[in-house]
C-alpha positions as CSV (number, residue, x, y, z in Angstrom):
1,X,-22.5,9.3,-3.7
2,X,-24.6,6.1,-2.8
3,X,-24.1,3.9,0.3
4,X,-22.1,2.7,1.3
5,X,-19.4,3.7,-1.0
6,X,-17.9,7.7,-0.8
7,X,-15.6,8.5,-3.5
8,X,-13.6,11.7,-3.6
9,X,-10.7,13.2,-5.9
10,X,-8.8,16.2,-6.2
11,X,-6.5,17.7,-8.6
12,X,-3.3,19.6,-8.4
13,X,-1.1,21.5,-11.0
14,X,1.8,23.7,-10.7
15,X,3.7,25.6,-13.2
16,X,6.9,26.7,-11.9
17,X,10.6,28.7,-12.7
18,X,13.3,26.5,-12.4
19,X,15.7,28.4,-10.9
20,X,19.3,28.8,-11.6
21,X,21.6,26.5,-10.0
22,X,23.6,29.3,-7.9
23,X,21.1,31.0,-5.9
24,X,22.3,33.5,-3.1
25,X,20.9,32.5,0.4
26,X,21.1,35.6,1.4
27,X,19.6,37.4,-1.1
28,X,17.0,34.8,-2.6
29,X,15.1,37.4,-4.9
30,X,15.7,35.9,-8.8
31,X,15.6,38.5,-11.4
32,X,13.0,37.2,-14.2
33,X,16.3,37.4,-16.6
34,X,18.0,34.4,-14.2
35,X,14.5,32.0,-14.8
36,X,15.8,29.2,-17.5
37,X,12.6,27.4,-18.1
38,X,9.8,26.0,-16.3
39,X,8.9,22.8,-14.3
40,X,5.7,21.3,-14.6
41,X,4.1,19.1,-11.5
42,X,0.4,17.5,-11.0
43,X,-0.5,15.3,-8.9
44,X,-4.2,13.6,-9.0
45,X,-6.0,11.7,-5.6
46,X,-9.0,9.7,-5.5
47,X,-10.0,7.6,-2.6
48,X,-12.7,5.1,-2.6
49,X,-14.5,4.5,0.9
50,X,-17.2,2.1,2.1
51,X,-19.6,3.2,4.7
52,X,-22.2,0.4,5.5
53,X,-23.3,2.8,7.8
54,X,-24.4,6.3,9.3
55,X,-21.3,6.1,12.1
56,X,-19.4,3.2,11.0
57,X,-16.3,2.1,13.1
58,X,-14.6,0.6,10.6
59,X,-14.2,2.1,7.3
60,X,-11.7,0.0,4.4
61,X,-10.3,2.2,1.7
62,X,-8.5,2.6,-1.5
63,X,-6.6,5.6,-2.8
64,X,-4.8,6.1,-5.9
65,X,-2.2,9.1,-5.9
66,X,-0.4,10.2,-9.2
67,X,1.9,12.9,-8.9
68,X,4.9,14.5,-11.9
69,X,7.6,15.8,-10.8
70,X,11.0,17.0,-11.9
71,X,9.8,15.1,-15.3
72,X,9.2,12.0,-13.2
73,X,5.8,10.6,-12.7
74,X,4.6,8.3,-9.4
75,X,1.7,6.1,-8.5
76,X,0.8,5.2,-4.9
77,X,-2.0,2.5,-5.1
78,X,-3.1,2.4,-0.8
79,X,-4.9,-0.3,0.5
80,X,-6.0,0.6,4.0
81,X,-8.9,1.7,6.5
82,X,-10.3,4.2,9.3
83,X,-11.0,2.7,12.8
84,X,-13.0,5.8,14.6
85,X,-12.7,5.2,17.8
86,X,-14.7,8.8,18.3
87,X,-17.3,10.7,16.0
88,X,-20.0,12.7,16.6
89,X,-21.5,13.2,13.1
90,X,-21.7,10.9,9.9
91,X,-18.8,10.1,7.8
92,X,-20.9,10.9,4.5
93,X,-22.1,14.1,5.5
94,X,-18.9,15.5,7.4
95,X,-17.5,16.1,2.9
96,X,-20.5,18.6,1.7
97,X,-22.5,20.0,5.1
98,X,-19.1,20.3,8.3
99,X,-20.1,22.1,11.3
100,X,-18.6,23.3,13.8
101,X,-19.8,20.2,16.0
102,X,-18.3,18.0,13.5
103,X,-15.9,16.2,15.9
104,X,-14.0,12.8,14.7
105,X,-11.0,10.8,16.4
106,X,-9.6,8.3,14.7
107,X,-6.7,6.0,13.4
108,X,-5.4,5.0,9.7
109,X,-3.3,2.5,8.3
110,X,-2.2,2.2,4.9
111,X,0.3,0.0,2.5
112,X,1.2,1.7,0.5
113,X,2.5,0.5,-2.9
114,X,4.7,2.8,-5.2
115,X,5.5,2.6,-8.7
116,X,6.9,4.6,-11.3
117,X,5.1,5.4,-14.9
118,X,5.5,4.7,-17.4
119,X,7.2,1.2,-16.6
120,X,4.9,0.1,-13.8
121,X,7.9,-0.9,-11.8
122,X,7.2,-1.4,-8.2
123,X,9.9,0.9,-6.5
124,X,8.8,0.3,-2.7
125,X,6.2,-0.8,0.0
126,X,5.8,1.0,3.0
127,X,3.2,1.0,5.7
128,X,1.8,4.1,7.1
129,X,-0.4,4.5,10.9
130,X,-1.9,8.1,11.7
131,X,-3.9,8.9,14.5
132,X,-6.3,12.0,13.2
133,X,-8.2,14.5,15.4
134,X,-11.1,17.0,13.8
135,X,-12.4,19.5,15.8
C-alpha cells in the first residue's frame, strides 16, 4: 500500500455435491449414496482505489471480479467511484486497524461490464448506485 493507490483482493472456492435432480422439499436431507459428483465454483476480486488523500471525497475505482460456476466462468471489469459524503476516519486505515468509531456514509456507482471466458464476449452492461452506511 502506497498513496494514493489501495489495492485489495479476495479469494473464494467452493467444492460442492451436485445433488440429484428429484429432491423432496419436505424432506431435504440427501443420503451421501444420492450425491452424483461435485461442482466446482471460485470466484476472485481485486479492486484498485486512489486516495490522494487522508479523507478524500471522491475516490475512482476499478474492480475486476471472476467467478466459475456450473462450469461457466465470468468476468465483471467495474469502472466506478465512492463519493463520501460522511467519514470520520481514513479510508486507508479503516482495511487493517477498524474501530469501533470507524463511521463512513457514502454512495457508489459502478458500470459494470460482463464477459464470458474463455471467448471474451461482452454479454452485458449494467450500471449499479449503492448508498453504504458503516457503523
Amino acid at each position: 500500500m502506497r498513496k494514493p493507490f489501495l489495492l485489495t483482493a479476495e479469494s473464494i472456492y467452493g467444492n460442492n455435491p451436485n445433488l440429484p435432480a428429484s429432491v423432496n422439499p419436505a424432506n431435504p436431507v440427501i443420503p451421501n449414496s444420492t450425491v452424483v459428483g461435485r461442482q466446482k465454483s471460485s470466484d476472485v476480486i481485486v479492486t484498485l482505489f486512489w486516495s490522494p488523500n487522508t479523507l478524500p471525497d471522491f475516490q475512482p475505482l476499478y474492480r475486476y471480479d471472476r467467478y466459475t460456476s456450473n462450469n461457466t466462468t465470468t468476468a465483471i471489469h467495474s469502472i466506478g467511484f465512492n463519493y463520501f459524503v460522511w467519514q470520520t476516519t481514513p479510508v486507508l486505515y479503516r482495511t487493517f486497524q477498524a474501530k469501533d468509531t470507524a463511521r463512513v456514509l457514502k454512495i457508489q456507482a459502478n458500470w459494470n461490464i460482463r464477459e464470458q471466458l474463455p471467448t471474451q464476449k461482452a454479454t452485458a452492461n449494467d450500471y449499479s448506485l449503492l448508498l453504504v452506511a458503516s457503523f
